[in-house]
VEXRO-849191 format. One record per residue (C-alpha): residue in three letters; x, y, z. Coordinates in steps of 0.2 Angstrom, whole numbers, padded with zeros to 4 digits, always signed. Layout:
ALAXYZ;...
***
This chain:
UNK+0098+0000+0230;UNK+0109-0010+0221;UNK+0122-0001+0207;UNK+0128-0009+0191;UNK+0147-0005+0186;UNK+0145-0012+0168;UNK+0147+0001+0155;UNK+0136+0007+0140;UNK+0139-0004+0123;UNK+0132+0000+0108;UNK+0136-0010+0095;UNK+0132-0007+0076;UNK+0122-0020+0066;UNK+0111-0020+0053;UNK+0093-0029+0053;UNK+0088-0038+0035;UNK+0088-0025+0020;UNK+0079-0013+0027;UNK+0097-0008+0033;UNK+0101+0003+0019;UNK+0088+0015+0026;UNK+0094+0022+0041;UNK+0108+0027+0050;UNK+0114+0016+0062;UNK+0107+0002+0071;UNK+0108+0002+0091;UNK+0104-0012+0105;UNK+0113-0004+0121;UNK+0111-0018+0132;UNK+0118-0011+0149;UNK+0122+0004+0158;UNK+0135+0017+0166;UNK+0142+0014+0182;UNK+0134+0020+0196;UNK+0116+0020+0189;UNK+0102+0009+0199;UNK+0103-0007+0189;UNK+0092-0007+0175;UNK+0091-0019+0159;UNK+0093-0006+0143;UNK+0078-0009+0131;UNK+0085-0017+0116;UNK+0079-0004+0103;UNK+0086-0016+0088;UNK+0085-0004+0071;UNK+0080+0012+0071;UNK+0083+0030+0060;UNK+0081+0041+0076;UNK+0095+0047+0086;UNK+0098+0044+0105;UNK+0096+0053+0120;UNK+0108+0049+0134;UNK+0101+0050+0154;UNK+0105+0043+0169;UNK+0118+0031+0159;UNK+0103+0024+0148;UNK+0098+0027+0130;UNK+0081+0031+0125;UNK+0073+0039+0106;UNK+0071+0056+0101;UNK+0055+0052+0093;UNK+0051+0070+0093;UNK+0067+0076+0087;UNK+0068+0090+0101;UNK+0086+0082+0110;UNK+0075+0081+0126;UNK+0068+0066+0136;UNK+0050+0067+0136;UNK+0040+0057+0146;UNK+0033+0045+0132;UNK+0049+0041+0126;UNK+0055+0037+0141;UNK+0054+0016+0141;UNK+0055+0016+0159;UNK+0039+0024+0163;UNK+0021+0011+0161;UNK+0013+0011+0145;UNK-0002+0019+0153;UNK+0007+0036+0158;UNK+0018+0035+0141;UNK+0002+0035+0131;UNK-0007+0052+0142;UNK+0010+0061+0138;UNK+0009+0058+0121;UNK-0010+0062+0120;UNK-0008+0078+0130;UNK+0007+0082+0115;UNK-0005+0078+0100;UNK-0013+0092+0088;UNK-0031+0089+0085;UNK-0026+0082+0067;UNK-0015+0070+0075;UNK-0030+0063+0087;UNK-0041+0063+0072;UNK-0028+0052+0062;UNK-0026+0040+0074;UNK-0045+0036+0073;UNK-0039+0031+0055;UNK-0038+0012+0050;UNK-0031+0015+0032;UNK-0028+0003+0019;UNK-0011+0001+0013;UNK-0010+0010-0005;UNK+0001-0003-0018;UNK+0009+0001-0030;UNK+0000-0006-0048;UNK-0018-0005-0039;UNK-0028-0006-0051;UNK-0043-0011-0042;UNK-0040+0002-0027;UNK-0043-0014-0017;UNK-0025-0011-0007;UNK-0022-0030-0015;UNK-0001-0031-0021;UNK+0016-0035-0020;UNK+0023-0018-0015;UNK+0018-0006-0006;UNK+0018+0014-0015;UNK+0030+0022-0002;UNK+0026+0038-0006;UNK+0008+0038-0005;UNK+0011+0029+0011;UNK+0023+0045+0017;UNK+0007+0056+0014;UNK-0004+0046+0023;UNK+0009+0047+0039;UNK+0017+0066+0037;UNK+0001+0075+0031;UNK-0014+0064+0039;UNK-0007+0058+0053;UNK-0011+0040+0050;UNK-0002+0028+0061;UNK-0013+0010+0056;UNK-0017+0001+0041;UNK-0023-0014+0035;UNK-0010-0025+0023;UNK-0017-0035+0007;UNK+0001-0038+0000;UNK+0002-0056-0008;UNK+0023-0057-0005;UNK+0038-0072-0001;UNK+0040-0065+0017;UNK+0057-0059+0017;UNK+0049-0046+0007;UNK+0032-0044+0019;UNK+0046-0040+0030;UNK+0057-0028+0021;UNK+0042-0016+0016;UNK+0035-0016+0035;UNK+0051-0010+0039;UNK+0050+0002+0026;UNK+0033+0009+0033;UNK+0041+0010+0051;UNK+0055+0022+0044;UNK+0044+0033+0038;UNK+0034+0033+0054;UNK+0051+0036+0064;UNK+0054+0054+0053;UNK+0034+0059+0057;UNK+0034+0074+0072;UNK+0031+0062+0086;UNK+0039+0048+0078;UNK+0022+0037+0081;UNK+0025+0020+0075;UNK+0012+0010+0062;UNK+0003-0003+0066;UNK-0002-0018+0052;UNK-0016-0027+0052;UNK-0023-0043+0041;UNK-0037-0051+0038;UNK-0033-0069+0042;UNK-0020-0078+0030;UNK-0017-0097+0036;UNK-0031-0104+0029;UNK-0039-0109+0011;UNK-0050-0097+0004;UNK-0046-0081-0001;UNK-0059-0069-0004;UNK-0058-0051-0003;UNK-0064-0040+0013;UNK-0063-0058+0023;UNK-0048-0065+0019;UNK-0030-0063+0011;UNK-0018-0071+0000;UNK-0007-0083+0013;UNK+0012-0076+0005;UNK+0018-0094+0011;UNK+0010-0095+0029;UNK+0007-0112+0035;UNK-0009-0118+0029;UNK-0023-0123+0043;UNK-0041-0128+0038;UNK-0054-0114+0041;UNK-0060-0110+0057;UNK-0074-0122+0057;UNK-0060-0135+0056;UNK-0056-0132+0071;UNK-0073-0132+0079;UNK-0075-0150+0070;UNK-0062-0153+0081;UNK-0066-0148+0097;UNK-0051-0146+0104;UNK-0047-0128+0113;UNK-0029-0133+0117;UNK-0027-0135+0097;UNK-0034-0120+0090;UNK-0023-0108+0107;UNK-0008-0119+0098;UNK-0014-0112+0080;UNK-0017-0096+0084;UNK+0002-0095+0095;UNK+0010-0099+0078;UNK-0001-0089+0068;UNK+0006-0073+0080;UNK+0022-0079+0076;UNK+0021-0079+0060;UNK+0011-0063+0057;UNK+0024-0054+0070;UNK+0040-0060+0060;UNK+0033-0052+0045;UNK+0029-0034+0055;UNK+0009-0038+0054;UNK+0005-0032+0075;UNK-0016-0034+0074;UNK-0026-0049+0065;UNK-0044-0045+0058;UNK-0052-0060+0066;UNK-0057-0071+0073;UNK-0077-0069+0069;UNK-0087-0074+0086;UNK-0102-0073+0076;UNK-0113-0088+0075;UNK-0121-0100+0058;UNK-0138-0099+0066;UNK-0145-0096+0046;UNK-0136-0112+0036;UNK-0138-0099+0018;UNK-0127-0086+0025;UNK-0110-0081+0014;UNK-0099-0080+0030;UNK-0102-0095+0039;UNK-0082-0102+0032;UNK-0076-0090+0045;UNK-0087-0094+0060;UNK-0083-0108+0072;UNK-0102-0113+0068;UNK-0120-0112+0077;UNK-0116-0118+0095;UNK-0112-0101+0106;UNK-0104-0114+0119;UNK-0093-0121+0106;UNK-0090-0105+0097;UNK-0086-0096+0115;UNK-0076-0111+0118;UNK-0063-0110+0101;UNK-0065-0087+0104;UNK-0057-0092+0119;UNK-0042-0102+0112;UNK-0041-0092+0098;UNK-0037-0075+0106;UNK-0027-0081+0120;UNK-0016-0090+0106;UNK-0014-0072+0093;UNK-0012-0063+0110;UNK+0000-0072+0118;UNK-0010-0075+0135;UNK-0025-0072+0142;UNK-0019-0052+0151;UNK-0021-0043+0139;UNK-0009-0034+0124;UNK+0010-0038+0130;UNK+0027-0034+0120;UNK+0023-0051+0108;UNK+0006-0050+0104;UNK-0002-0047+0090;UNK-0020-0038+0093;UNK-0036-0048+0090;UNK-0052-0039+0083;UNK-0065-0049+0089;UNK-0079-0047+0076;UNK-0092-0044+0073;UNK-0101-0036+0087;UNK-0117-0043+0087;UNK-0128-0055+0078;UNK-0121-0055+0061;UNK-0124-0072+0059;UNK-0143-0070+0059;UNK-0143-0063+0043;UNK-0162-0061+0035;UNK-0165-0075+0021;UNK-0146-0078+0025;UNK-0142-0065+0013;UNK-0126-0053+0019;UNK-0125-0036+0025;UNK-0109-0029+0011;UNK-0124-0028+0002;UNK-0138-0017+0002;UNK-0149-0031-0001;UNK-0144-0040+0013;UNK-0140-0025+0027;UNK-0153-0032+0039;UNK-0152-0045+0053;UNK-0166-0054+0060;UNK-0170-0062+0075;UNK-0187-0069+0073;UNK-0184-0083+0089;UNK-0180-0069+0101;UNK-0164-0077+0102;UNK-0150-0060+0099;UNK-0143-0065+0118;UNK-0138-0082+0112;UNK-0128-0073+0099;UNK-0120-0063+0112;UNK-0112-0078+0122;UNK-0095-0080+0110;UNK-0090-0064+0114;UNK-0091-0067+0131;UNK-0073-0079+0126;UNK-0067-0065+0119;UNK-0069-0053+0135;UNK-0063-0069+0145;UNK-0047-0066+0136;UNK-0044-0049+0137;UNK-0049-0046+0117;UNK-0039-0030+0112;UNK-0051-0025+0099;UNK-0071-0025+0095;UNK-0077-0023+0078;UNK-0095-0021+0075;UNK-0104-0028+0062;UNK-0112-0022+0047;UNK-0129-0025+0051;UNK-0145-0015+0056;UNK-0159-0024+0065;UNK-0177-0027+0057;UNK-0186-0023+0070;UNK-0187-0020+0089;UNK-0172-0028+0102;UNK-0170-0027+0118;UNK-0157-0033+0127;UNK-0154-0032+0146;UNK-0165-0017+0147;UNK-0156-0009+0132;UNK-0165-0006+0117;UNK-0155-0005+0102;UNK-0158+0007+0087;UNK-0162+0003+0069;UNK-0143+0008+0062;UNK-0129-0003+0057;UNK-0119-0008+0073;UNK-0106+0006+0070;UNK-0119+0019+0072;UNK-0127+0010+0088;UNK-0122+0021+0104;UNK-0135+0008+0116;UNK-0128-0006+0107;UNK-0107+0000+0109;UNK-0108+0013+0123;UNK-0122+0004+0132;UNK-0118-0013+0132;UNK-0100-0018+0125;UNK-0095-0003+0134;UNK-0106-0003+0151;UNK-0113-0022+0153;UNK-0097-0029+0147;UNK-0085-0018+0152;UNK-0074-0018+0139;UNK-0059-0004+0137;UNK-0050-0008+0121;UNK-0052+0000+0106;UNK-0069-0001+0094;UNK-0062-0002+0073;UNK-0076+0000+0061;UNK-0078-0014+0049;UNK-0074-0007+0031;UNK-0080+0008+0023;UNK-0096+0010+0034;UNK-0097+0029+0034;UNK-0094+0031+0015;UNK-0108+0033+0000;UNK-0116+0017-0008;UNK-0121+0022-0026;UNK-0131+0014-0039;UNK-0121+0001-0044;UNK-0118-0002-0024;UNK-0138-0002-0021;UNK-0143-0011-0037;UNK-0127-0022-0041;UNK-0120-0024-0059;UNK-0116-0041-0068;UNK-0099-0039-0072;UNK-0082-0031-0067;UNK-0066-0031-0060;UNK-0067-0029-0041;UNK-0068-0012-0034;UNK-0072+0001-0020;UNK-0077+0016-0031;UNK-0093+0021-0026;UNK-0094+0007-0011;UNK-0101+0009+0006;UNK-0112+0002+0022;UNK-0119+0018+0029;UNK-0134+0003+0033;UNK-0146+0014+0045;UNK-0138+0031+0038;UNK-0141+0031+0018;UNK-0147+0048+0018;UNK-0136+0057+0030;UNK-0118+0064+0024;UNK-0100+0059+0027;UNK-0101+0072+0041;UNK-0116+0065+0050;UNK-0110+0049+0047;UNK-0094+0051+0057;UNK-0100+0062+0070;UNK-0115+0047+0075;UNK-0101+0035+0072;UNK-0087+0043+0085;UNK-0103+0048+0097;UNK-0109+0029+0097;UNK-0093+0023+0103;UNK-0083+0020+0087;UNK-0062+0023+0088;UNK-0055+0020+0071;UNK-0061+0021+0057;UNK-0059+0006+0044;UNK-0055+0008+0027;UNK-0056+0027+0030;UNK-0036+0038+0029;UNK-0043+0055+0027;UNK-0046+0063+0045;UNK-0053+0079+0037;UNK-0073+0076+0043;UNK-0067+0073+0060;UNK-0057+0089+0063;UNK-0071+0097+0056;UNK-0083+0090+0065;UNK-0075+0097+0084;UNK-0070+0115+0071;UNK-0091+0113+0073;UNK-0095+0109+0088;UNK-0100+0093+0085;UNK-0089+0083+0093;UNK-0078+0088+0107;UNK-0059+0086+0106;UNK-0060+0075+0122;UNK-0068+0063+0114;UNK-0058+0062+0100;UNK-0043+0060+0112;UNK-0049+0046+0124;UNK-0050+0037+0107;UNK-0031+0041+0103;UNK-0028+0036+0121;UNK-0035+0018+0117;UNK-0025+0018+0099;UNK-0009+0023+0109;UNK-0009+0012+0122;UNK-0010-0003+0114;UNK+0004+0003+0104;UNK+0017+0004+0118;UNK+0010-0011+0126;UNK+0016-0020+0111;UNK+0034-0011+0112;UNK+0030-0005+0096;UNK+0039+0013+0100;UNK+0053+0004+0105;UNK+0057-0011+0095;UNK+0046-0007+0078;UNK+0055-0015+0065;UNK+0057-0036+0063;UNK+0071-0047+0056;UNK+0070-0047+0038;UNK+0081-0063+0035;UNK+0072-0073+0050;UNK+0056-0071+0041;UNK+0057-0085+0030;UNK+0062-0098+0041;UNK+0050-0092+0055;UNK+0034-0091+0040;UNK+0029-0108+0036;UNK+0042-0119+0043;UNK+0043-0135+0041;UNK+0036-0137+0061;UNK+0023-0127+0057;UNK+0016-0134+0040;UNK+0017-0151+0047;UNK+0005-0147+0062;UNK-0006-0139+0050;UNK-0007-0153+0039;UNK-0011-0163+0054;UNK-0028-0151+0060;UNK-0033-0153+0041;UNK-0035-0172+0043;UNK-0043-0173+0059;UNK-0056-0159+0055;UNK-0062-0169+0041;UNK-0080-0176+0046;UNK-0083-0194+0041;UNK-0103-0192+0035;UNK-0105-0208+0027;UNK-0093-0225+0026;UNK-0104-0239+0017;UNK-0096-0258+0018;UNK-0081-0250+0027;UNK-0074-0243+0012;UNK-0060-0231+0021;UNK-0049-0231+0025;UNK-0043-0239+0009;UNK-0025-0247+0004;UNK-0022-0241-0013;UNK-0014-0258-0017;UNK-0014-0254-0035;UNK-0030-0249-0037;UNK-0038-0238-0051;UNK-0047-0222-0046;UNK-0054-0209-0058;UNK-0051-0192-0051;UNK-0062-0176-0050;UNK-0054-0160-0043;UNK-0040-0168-0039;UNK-0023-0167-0045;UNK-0019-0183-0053;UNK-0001-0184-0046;UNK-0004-0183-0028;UNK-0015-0199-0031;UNK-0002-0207-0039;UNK+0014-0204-0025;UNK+0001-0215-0014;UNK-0001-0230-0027;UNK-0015-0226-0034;UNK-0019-0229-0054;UNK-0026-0213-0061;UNK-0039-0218-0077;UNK-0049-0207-0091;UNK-0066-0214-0086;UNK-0077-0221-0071;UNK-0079-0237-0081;UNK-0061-0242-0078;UNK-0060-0236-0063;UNK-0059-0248-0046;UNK-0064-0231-0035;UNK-0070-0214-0040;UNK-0062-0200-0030;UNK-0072-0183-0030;UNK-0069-0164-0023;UNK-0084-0155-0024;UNK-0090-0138-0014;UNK-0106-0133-0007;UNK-0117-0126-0020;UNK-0121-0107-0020;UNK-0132-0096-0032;UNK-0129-0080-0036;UNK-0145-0071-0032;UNK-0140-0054-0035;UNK-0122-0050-0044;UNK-0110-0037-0036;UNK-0097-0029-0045;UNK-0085-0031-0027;UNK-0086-0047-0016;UNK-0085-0059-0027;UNK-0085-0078-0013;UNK-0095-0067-0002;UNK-0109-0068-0015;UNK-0112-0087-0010;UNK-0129-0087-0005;UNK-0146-0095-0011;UNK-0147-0114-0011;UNK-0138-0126-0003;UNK-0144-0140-0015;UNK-0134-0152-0025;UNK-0147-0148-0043;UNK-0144-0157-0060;UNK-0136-0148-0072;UNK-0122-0138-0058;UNK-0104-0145-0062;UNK-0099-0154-0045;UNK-0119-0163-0046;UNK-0117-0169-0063;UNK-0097-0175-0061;UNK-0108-0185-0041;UNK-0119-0193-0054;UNK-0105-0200-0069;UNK-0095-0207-0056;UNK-0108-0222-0053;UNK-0099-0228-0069;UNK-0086-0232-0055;UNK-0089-0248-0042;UNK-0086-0236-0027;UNK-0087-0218-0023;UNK-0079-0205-0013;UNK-0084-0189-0011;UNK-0077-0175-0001;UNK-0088-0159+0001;UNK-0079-0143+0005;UNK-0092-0135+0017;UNK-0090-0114+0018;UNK-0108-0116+0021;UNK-0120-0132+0025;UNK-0123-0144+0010;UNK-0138-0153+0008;UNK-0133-0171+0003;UNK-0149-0178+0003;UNK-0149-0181-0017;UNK-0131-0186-0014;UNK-0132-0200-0003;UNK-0139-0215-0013;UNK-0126-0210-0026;UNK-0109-0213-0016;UNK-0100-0225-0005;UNK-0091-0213+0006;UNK-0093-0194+0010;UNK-0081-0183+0021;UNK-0084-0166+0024;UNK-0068-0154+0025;UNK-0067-0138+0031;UNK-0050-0134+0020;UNK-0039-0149+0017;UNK-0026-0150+0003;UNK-0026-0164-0008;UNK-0011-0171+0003;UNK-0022-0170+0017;UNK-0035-0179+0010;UNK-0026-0195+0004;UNK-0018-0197+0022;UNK-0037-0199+0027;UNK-0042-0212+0011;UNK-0028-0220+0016;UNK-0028-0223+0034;UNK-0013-0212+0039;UNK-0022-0199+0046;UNK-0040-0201+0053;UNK-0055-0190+0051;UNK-0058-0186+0068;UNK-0071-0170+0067;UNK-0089-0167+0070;UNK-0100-0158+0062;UNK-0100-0140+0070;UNK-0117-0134+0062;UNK-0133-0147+0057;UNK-0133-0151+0039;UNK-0152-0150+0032;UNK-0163-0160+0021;UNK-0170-0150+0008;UNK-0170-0132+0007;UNK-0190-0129+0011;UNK-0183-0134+0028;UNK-0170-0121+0027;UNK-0183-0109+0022;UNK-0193-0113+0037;UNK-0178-0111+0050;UNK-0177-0097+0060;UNK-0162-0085+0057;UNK-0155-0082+0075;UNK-0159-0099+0082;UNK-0147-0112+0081;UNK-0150-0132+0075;UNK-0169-0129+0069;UNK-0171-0137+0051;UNK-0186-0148+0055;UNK-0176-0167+0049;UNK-0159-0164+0048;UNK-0150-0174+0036;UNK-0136-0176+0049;UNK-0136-0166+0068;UNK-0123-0155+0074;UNK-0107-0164+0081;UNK-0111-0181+0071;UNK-0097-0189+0064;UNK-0090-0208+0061;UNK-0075-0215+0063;UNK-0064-0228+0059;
***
């Protein structure tokens, strides 16, 4: 055995501003003499004092001056997490089944949407329910991001075990922001969507994406992303097909894949630098009857009128081919009898679904991470949440997705919940039920702790109980970089789709030329040379953004974007139509349609020179591609139909089935 001579240092530093919080700061970085030669764990800030053994340092996370086995960084994650577990109250197993929210402060919505976080709702959360994980919505520069995670993690330090908190997002490097799918990007670098990158068809591109998206999330103290969706466009109406990778399961398997191994760090499984992928949402979400979604009561079943729920089960298999740390199941109950692999599955929202969780994500695929509910699925849906209301701000009083349990209580609820497989809670910060339920008989306490095992593990995988806090003043200069923007900017003009180029219009010089400009800002045209003018008539060229339509069939009070559903038809008298059909006046036309869900161009075509589909491109983005500086290299990852009767006699679950597509899937010009 070999024996190192080099002497403990500990030196004193302070990390970002979350120094004013603690006591000292420690990175020991080698050991006593005559101790076997082992590298000290680099501890970087923390509030807790430190036990000194065999010439190392380790955290008194439980504040007893003795070394315990899980705070011991020398021992595998694996047998530091069944200490811990084994030193866990019932109320602390129940809480880490909680996914929280964070509370912020100024909340009026109760949405968890903000700029800072309300600290001492927070402490109550950690101290009295035990809660060691929540989701983030704050909408910060992320210096500050950084600072408030930091902030959290001292408060977990000064819990009885010291437990650290784990942060979660839904995704922020792309476009849209909607609510319970998305979140305010605080100055991440901007990628187009994720069907952008299935227009792209390039694996290595999207591992490459979602390596700097970890970074980023990492430098800012966020450990587990709330994506990406595996769940396939099979019905072209459905509201949350922007966050798909579209209708092909081999594409869509393909880009989970990448995608995972990217945010992960690897294909292995959790390490010290991943951040956790939640791979949602298990299974057939996209399959959504008459395309209409399942946050609504209206739309809480799925469909599969082609047989077809097994294709919808192949993107997942990427998932599992990567190691996915994290499974959340969807929303949605079945409308009628599946079978699958000999496994029936029962008429209940996935989070209630033991045949569908325990059966096969658990049996058939082997899976062994941890199961998070999607948001709110155990709680009441009221009047306004069964029947809708016209107006309002956004909310989650009186919201919930107890699809398949309506009529059974809160109690019920978890108790099916935990028994089908479920291991956190999301949305959910109050542990009360769960204790109850083993208090009962209901549930057993084992059960409760092979979930906080899972919750646990994962943690120390990540070093989270060793090295918790991040740099505060690195944050900016790792969070949209200059490196990392310009990449982005370059996936946003290659997943554009070139539809239509009559008389080789693009790419076009701009030699002067006079454009008239709808949904663009006037001074991007102009830093490329163009003439910005009032009217069609004087223009050379008219330039046009436009969106896919939507109709709102039945107004909700909560999800705002998620209610784009109905037709997908460009119709007189809608804004984007109307603005398509002044811009005749104009020689040329160019229109860019921004595709969250398939637009049918059939009434759209004889009007325009040129139509390019994007997936989320900035206006910068655009005029690289008019321009020739960047090209459109994308094809389309979903079929784009005719009219909408053809939509209405597509089946749900099956992919590329409109009778006459207007354009197939993975057409797309090019230069």
């Amino acid at each position: 055995m070999h024996f190192s001579s080099k002497a403990v240092i500990c030196r004193s530093a302070l990390m970002g501003s979350a120094a004013a919080l603690t006591v000292g700061f420690y990175a020991c970085s080698s050991v006593d003499s005559l101790t076997p030669s082992v590298t000290q764990r680099d501890f970087g800030y923390t509030t807790l004092k430190l036990i000194s053994q065999d010439g190392l340092k380790f955290k008194d996370m439980d504040k007893s001056g003795q070394l315990k086995p899980y705070e011991d960084w020398r021992l595998a994650a694996e047998v530091r997490a069944h200490d811990l577990v084994g030193r866990l109250t019932l109320a602390e197993k129940a809480g880490l089944m909680m996914h929280g929210t964070v509370p912020m402060l100024n909340d009026a919505t109760g949405t968890g949407t903000g700029a800072a976080y309300d600290m001492a709702a927070l402490k109550t959360q950690i101290d009295d329910r035990n809660v060691s994980t929540f989701l983030t919505r704050m909408i910060a520069d992320a210096g500050s991001m950084a600072d408030q995670d930091n902030q959290i993690q001292t408060l977990a330090e000064q819990s009885r075990l010291g437990i650290p908190v784990s942060i979660s997002s839904d995704p922020r490097n792309h476009f849209q922001s909607v609510l319970g799918a998305s979140a305010g990007d605080s100055g991440f670098s901007k990628w187009p969507e994720t069907l952008g990158f299935a227009a792209i068809g390039d694996a290595s591109l999207t591992r490459k994406f979602g390596d700097i998206a970890r970074q980023e999330y990492r430098a800012v103290g966020i450990t587990e992303a709330l994506s990406p969706q595996a769940d396939l466009a099979t019905e072209p109406r459905w509201a949350r097909i922007n966050g798909t990778f579209g209708e092909d399961a081999d594409l869509t398997r393909a880009q989970v894949q990448a995608y995972i191994e990217g945010i992960q760090a690897g294909s292995t499984g959790i390490q010290a630098n991943s951040v956790i992928a939640v791979v949602k949402h298990w299974a057939g979400y996209g399959a959504q009857k008459s395309g209409f979604d399942s946050h609504n009561y209206y739309g809480r079943f799925a469909t599969y009128p082609g047989n077809n729920y097994a294709y919808h089960l192949k993107p997942f298999e990427g998932a599992f081919a990567a190691n996915v740390g994290s499974v959340m199941p969807t929303y949605s109950e079945p409308d009628g009898a599946v079978t699958i692999d000999g496994i029936a599955l029962e008429q209940v929202g996935a989070a209630y679904d033991k045949p569908l969780l325990t059966g096969l994500l658990r049996g058939k695929y082997g899976f062994k991470g941890v199961i998070v509910s999607d948001w709110l699925v155990a709680s009441d849906c009221d009047a306004n949440c069964m029947s809708g209301v016209s107006s309002g701000s956004p909310s989650i009083v009186g919201l919930g997705m107890p699809w398949g349990m309506e009529r059974a209580t809160r109690l019920q609820r978890f108790v099916k919940a935990v028994d089908a497989g479920i291991d956190q809670f999301g949305g959910e910060n109050d542990p009360s039920l769960l204790i109850q339920a083993v208090n009962q008989g209901l549930l057993p306490e084992s059960r409760l702790a092979d979930s906080a095992y899972r919750v646990l593990l994962q943690k120390f995988l990540q070093g989270l109980f060793d090295h918790p806090y991040v740099d505060a003043s690195a944050a900016s200069k790792i969070v949209g970089n200059a490196d990392f923007q310009a990449q982005a900017l370059d996936a946003q003009r290659r997943s554009m789709v070139l539809l239509q180029n009559k008389d080789k219009l693009l790419p076009m010089a701009a030699g002067g030329k006079k454009v008239w400009l709808y949904g663009i800002d006037p001074r991007v045209a102009r830093q490329y040379g163009y003439q910005v003018v009032a009217t069609p008539q004087a223009a050379d060229v008219a330039i046009l953004r436009v969106s896919t339509p939507y109709q709102t069939l039945h107004p909700r009070y909560m999800f705002g974007s998620l209610q784009h559903e109905g037709s997908l038809a460009f119709v007189d008298g809608s804004k984007d139509y109307e603005a398509i059909k002044q811009a005749a006046g104009a020689p040329k036309q160019v229109v860019s349609v921004y595709m969250d869900r398939p637009a049918i161009l059939t009434n759209v075509q004889g009007k325009v020179t040129a139509i390019l589909a994007n997936f989320g491109a900035s206006d910068t983005a655009l005029f690289d591609v008019l321009t020739g500086k960047g090209e459109p290299q994308g094809k389309l990852p979903f079929e784009l139909p005719s009219s909408m009767a053809e939509v209405e006699a597509q089946l749900e679950d099956v992919p590329h089935d409109t009778a006459h597509p207007l354009y197939p899937f993975g057409y797309g010009l090019k230069y």
